[in-house]
C-alpha positions as CSV (number, residue, x, y, z in Angstrom):
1,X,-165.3,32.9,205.4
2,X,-166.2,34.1,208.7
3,X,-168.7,30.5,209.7
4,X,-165.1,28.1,208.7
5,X,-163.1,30.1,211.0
6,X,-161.2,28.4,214.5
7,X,-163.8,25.2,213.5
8,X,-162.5,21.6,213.2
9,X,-163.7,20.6,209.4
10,X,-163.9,16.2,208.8
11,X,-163.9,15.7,205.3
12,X,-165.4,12.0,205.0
13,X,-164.7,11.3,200.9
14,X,-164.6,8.5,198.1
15,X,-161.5,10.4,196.6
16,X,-158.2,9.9,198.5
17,X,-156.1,13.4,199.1
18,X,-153.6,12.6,196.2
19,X,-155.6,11.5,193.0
20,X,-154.7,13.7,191.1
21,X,-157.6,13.7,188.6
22,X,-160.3,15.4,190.9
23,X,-157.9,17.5,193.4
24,X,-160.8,20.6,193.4
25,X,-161.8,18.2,196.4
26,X,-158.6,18.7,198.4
27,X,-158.4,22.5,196.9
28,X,-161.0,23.3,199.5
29,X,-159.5,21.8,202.4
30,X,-156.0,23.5,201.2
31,X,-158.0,26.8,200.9
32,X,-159.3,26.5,204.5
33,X,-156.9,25.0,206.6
34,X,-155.3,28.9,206.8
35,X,-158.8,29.1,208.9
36,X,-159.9,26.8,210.6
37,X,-158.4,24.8,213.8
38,X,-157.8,21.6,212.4
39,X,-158.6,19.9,208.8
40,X,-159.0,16.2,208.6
41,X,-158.8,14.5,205.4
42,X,-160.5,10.4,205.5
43,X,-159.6,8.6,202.6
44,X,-161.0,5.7,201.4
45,X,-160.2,3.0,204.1
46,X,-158.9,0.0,204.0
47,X,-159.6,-3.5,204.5
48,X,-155.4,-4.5,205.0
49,X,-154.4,-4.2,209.0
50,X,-150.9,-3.8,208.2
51,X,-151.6,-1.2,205.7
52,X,-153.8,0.3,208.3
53,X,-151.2,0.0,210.8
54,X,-148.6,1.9,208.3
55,X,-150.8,4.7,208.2
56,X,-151.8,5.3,210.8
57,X,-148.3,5.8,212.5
58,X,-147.5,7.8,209.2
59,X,-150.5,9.8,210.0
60,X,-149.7,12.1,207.0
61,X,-149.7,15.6,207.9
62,X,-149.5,17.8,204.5
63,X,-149.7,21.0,206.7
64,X,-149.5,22.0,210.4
65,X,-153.5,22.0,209.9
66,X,-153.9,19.5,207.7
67,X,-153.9,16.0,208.9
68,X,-155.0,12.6,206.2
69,X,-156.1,9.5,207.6
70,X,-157.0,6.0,206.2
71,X,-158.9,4.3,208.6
72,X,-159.3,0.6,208.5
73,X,-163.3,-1.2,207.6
74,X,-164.7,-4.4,206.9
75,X,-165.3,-2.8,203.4
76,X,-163.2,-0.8,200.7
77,X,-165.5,2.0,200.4
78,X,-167.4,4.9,202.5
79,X,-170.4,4.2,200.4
80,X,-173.4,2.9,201.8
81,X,-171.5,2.1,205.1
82,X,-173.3,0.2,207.2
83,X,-174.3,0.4,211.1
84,X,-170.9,-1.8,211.6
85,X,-168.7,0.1,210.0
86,X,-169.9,3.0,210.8
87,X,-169.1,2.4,214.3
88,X,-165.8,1.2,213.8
89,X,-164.9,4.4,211.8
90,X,-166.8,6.5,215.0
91,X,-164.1,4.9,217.3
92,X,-161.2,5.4,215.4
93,X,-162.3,8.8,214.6
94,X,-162.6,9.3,218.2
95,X,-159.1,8.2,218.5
96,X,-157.8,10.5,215.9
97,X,-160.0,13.8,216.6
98,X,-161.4,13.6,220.3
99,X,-164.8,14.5,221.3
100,X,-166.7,15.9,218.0
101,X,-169.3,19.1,219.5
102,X,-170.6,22.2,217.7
103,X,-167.1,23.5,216.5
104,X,-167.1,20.6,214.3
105,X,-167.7,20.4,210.6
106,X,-169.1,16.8,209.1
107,X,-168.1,17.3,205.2
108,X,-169.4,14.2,203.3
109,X,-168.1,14.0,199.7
110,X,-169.3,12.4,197.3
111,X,-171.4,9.7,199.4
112,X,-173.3,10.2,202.3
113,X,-172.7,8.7,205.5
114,X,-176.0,8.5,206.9
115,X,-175.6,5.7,209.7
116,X,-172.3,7.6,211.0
117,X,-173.8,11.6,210.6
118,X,-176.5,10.9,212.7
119,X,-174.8,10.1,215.8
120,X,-173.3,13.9,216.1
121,X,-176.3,15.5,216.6
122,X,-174.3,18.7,217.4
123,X,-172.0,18.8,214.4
124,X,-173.0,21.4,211.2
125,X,-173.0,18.7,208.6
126,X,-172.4,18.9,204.9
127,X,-173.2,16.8,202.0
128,X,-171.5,17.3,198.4
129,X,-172.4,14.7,196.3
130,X,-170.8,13.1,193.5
131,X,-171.9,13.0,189.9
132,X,-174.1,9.5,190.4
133,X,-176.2,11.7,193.0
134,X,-180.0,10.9,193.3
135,X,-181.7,13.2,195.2
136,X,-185.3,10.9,194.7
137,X,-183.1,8.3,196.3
138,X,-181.2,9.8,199.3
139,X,-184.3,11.8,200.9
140,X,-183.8,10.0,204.1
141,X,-180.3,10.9,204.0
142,X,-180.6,13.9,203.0
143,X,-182.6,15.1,205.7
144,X,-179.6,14.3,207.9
145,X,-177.7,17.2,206.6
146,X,-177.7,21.0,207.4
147,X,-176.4,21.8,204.1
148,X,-176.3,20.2,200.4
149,X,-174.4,20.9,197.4
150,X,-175.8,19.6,194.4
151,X,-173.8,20.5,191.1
152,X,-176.0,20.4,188.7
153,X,-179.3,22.5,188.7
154,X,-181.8,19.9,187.9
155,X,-180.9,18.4,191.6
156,X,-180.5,21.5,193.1
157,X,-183.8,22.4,191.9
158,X,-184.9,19.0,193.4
159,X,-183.4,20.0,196.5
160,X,-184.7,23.5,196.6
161,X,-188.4,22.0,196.4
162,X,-188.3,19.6,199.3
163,X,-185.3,21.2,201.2
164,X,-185.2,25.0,200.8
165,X,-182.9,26.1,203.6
166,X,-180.3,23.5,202.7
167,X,-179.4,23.8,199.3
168,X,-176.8,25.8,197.5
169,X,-175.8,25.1,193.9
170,X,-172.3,23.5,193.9
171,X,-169.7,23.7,191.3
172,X,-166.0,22.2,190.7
173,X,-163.4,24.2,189.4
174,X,-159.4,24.1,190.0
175,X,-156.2,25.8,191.7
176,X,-155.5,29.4,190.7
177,X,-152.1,29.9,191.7
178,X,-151.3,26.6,189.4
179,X,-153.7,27.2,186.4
180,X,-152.3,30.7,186.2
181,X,-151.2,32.1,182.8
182,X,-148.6,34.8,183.8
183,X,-147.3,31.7,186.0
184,X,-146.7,29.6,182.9
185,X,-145.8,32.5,180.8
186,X,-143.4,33.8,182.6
187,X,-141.4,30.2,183.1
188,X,-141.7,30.2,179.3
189,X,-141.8,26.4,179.0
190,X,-142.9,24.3,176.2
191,X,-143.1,20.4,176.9
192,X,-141.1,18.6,174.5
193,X,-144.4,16.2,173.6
194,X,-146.1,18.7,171.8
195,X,-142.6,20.5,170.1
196,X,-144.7,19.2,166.5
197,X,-142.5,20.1,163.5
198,X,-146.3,21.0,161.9
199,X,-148.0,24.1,162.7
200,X,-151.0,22.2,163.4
201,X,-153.6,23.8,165.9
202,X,-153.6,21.4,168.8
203,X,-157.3,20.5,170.3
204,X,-156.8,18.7,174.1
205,X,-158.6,17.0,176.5
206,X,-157.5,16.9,180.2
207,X,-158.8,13.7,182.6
208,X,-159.8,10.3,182.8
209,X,-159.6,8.0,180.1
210,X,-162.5,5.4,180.4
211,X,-164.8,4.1,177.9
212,X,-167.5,4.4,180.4
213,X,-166.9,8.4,180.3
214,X,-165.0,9.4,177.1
215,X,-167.3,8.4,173.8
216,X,-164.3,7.4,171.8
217,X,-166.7,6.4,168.4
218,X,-166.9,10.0,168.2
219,X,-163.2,10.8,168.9
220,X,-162.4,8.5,166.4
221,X,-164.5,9.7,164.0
222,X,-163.3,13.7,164.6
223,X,-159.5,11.9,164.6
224,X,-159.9,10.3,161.5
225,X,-161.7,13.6,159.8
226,X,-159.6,16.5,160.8
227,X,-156.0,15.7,159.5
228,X,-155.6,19.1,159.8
229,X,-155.5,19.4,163.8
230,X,-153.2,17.5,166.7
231,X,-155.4,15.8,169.1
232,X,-153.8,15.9,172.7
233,X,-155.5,13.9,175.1
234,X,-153.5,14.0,178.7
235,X,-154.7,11.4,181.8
236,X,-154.5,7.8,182.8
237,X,-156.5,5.2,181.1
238,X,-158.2,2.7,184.1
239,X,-157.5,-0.3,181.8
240,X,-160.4,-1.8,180.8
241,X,-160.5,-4.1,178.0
242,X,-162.7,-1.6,175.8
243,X,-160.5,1.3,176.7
244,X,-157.5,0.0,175.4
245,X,-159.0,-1.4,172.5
246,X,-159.6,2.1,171.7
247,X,-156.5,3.6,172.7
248,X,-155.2,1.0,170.7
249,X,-156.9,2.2,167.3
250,X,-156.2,6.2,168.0
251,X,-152.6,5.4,169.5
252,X,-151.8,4.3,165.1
253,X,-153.3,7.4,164.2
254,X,-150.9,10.6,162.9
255,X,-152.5,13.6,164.5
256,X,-153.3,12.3,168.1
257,X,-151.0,11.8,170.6
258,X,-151.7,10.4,174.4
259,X,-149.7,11.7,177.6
260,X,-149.7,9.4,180.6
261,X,-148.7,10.1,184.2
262,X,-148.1,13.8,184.8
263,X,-148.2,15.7,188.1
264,X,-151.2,18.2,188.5
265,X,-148.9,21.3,188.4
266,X,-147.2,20.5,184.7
267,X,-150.6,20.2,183.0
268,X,-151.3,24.0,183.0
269,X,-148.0,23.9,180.8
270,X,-149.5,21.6,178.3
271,X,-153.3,23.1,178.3
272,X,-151.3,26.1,177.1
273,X,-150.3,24.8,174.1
274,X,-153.8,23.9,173.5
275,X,-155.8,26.1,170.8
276,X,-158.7,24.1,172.2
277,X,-160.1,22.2,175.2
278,X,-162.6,19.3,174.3
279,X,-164.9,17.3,176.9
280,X,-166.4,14.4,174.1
281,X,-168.5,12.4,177.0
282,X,-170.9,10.5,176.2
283,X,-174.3,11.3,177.7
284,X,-175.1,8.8,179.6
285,X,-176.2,8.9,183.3
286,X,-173.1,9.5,185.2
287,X,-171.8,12.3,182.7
288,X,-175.4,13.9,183.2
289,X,-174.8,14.7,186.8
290,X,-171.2,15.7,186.3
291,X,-170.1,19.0,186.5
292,X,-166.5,18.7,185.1
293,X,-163.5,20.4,186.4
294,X,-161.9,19.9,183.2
295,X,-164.0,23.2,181.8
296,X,-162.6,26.0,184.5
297,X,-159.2,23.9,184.2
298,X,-159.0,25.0,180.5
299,X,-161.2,28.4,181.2
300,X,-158.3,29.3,183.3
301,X,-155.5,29.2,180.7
302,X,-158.0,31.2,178.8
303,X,-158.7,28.4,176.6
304,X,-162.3,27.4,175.1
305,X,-164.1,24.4,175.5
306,X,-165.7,22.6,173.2
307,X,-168.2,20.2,175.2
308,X,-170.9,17.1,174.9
309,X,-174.2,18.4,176.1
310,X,-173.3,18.1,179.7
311,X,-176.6,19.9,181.7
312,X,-174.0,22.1,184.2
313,X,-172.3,23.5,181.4
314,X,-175.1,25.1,179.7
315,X,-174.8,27.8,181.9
316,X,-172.0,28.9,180.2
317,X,-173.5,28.7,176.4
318,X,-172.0,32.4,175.4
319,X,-168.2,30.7,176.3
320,X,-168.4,27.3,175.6
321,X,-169.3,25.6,172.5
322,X,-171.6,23.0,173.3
323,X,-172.5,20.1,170.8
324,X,-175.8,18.1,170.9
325,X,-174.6,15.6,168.6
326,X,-171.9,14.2,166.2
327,X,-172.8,16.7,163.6
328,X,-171.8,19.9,166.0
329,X,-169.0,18.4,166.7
330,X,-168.0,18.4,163.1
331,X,-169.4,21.8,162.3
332,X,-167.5,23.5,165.5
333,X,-164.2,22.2,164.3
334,X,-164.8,22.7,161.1
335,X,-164.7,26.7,161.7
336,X,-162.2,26.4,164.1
337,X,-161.0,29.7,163.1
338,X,-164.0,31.6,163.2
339,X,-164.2,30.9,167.2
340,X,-164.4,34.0,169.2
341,X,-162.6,33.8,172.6
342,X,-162.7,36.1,175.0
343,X,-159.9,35.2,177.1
344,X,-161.0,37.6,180.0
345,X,-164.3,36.4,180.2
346,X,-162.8,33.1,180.1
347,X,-160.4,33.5,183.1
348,X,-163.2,35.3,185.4
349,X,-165.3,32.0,185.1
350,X,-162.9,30.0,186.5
351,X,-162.0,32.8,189.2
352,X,-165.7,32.6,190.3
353,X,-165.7,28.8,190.6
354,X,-162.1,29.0,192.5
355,X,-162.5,27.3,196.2
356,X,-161.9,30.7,197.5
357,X,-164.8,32.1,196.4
358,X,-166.9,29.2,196.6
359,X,-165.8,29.2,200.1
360,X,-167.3,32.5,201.0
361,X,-170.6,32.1,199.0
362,X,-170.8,28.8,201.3
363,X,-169.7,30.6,204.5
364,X,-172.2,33.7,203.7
365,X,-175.1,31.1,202.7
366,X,-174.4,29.1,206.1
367,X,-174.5,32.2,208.4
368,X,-178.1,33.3,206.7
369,X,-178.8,30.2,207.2
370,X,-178.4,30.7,210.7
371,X,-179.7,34.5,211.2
372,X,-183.0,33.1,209.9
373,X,-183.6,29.7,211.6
């Protein structure tokens, strides 16, 4: 990670440094900061001055290297910031960082930041978009960054065509040292929630519960047919009125169970009680350009997947069990027991998506990169 090394890295993101469900973000920052000179984390800002205030006397360090920082704007979100804002957030950045030259690092996540970028002319900046990226959209912006990391190969593709010294396929993936098996082995813990008196296998799904990702027709459906198997589903529910309707119908059913509120480093303890880990999205837009972390979380505990047709994942088709429609669903857990898992196989897919090594193909990409221009 030779490019990362003694640099100041601003990570400019639409995820805040402790939401739990999408923490492969933060990995990467945790992963450097050993590294690098200084990592800055910018939440999502806020539109409260007091709140603003707070924080920024908190100014939470979660390392020595590792500063996070919610900076105050006329608007809630990074996305789409305009020319105002944009220059509010360059003076308070100033503030925070000092003078930003060519040891700096300009890490856009998940949005770009085109109208703040482009007035750091010496900067290396990076763009990792989010799952609702548009490359046909974002040309102009894209053109503003010295490297892009699609995840899903249809954009990369995209990128490759019009860009072709910029793009490197992106992927998610999770902590090691917490989705670890001899780690939760060798503690030897079984969470009381899934201490079933049954033998029943137990099929899981790890994330966010929305309606406008999860496809709970089908869930219901799969709930309702297989009696003969515990449906898990672990994450937080964001409330909406057709989510809980939902909830409400699998909440009365026997085999499924739902588990609110854990901290990141107890769900390895739960996947691993798992015989299965299930992704049932629906495919619309957004889950199209998703690549979810979900798949190495459960790939790490050497558990497989069973997975809507999510375009990322296909890449994977001889260790994941991939369903075009309701009907593979049905037929996959049908033969539950025929499945052949390769545990191994399993665990090095998630070790190659780890931050570490995603980190070096980066770094060695980024210094060709530079040998050639």
């Amino acid at each position: 990670m030779l490019f990362f090394k003694n640099k100041i890295v601003i990570f400019l993101t639409k995820t805040n440094w402790d939401y739990y469900l999408h923490p492969y973000r933060t990995l990467y920052a945790k992963e450097l900061y050993k590294l690098v000179k200084k990592i800055y984390w910018i939440n999502q800002p806020t539109r409260n001055p007091l709140k603003f205030i707070a924080e920024y006397f908190k100014n939470k360090k979660v390392s020595q290297s590792v500063v996070v920082f919610t900076p105050f704007l006329l608007c809630c979100t990074h996305e789409k910031m305009t020319k105002l804002n944009a220059c509010i957030l360059r003076f308070q950045i100033f503030i925070l960082v000092g003078k930003i030259n060519n040891r700096t690092i300009l890490w856009s996540v998940y949005c770009s930041h085109k109208n703040f970028i482009t007035h750091f002319p010496c900067a290396y900046k990076i763009y990792w978009p989010g799952d609702l990226f548009d490359p046909s959209s974002e040309q102009i912006s894209c053109k503003e960054y010295d490297l892009l990391m699609p995840l899903t190969e249809q954009n990369y593709n995209y990128i490759k065509d019009r860009f072709p010294d910029k793009a490197i396929l992106s992927t998610t993936g999770c902590d090691e040292n917490i989705f670890s098996i001899k780690r939760v082995q060798k503690q030897d813990f079984v969470p009381f929630e899934l201490q079933f008196s049954d033998n029943l296998k137990i099929i899981g799904y790890v994330g966010n519960i929305s309606d406008f990702r999860l496809d709970f027709e089908l869930i219901i459906k799969i709930v309702d047919k297989f009696t003969n198997l515990r449906f898990v589903f672990i994450g937080i529910s964001d409330k909406s009125k057709a989510t809980e309707s939902y909830l409400s119908t699998l909440k009365r059913k026997s085999n499924f169970k739902l588990i609110e509120n854990l901290e990141y480093n107890q769900i390895p303890f739960y996947i691993n009680q798992f015989y299965a880990g299930i992704i049932p999205y629906k495919l619309n837009h957004f889950n199209l350009g998703t690549n979810p972390n979900k798949f190495y979380e459960y790939s790490s505990m050497g558990k497989i997947t069973i997975s809507s047709d999510i375009p990322s994942l296909r890449k994977y088709h001889s260790s994941i069990l991939i369903c075009k429609n309701e009907q593979d669903w049905i037929n996959q857990l049908s033969n539950y027991l025929d499945w052949k898992i390769d545990t191994l196989k399993l665990i090095s897919i998630a070790t190659n998506a780890s931050p570490k090594k995603s980190l070096e193909r980066l770094s060695n990409f980024i210094l060709n990169q530079n040998r050639s221009s």
